[in-house]
C-alpha positions as CSV (number, residue, x, y, z in Angstrom):
1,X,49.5,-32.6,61.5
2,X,46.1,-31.6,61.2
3,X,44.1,-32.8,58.0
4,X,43.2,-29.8,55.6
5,X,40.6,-29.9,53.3
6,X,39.6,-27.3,50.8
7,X,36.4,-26.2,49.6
8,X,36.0,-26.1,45.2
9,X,34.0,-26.2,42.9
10,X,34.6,-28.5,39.4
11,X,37.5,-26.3,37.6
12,X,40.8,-28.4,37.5
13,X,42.8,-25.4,38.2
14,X,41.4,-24.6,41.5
15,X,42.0,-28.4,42.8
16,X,45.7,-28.5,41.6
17,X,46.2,-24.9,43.3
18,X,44.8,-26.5,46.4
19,X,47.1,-29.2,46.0
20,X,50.2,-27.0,45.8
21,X,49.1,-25.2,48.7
22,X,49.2,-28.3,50.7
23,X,45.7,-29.5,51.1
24,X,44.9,-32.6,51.9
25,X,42.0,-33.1,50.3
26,X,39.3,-30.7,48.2
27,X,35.6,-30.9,49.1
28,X,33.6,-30.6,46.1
29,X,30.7,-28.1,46.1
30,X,27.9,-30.3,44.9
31,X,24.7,-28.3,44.6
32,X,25.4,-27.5,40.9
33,X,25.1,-31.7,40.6
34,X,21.9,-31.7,42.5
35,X,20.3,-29.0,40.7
36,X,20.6,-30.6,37.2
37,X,20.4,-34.5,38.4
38,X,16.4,-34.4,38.0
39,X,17.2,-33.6,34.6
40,X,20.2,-35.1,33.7
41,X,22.4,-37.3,36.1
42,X,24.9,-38.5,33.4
43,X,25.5,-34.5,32.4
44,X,25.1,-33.3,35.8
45,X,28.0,-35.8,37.5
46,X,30.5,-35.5,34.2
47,X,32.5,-32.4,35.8
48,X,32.5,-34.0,39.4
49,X,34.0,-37.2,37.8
50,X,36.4,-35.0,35.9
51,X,37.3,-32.8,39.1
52,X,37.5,-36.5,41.2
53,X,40.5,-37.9,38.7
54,X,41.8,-34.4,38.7
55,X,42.2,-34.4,42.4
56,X,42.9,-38.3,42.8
57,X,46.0,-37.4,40.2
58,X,47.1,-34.4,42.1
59,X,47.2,-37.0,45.9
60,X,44.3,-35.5,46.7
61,X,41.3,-36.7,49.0
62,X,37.9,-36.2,48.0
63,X,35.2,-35.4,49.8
64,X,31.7,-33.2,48.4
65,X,29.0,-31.6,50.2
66,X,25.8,-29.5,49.3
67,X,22.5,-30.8,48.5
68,X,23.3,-34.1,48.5
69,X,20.3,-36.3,49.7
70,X,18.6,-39.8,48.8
71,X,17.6,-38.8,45.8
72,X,21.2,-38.8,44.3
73,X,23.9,-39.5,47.1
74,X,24.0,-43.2,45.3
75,X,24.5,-42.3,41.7
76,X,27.3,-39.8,42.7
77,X,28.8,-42.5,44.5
78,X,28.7,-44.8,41.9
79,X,30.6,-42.9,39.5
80,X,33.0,-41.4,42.0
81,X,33.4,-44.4,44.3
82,X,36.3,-42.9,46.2
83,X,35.1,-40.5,48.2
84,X,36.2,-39.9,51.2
85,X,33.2,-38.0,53.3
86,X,30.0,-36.7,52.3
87,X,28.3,-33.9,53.9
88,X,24.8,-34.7,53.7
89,X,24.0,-33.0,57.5
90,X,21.0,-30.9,56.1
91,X,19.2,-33.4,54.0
92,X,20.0,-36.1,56.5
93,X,18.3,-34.3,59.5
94,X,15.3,-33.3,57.1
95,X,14.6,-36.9,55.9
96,X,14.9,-37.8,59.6
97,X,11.8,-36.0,60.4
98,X,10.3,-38.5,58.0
99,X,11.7,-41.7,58.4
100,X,13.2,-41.1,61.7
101,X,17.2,-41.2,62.5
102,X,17.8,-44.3,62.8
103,X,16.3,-45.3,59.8
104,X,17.4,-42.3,57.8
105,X,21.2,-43.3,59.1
106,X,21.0,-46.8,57.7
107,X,19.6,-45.8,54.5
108,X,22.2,-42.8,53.8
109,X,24.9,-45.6,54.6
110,X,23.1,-48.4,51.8
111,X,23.8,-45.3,49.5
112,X,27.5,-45.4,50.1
113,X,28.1,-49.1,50.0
């Protein structure tokens, strides 16, 4: 009864392998995405998009994490607009020292609408 999610990267295999195993949903490991977004945000979300249907096909949940801030939580979004969870703790707490939390909280969330 506990919800189980597991930790991949992009490759199709690895998502339906966590699917057989009995996952509930895969986190996608996003720091490749936010390395190459400055660059190239249509080349660096294509896999994630690709691993998203890949997971939504197998009744998977989706949920991604790692370096995702500000910068490109909405674009990610946008072109996988199910996810289920983001884990943006890092980058959240860093632009807090900025903007302060509450602020920072509200703006994360306009990112996800």
């Amino acid at each position: 009864g506990i919800r189980s999610s597991i930790f991949v990267g992009t490759d199709v295999e690895n998502i339906q392998l966590a699917a057989r195993a009995g996952a509930d949903r895969v986190e996608l490991f996003t720091k490749p995405y936010a390395d190459l977004y400055p660059k190239d945000p249509e080349a660096a979300v294509a896999p994630f998009v690709e691993a998203a249907h890949a997971a939504f096909s197998a009744g998977l949940g989706v949920n991604a994490g790692h370096d995702l801030s500000l910068v490109n939580l909405e674009f990610f979004h946008r072109n996988i607009p199910r996810l289920s969870e983001v884990s943006i703790g890092h980058a959240l707490i860093c632009d807090a020292l900025y903007l302060g939390l509450e602020k920072t909280i509200r703006e994360y969330k306009e990112c996800l609408r």
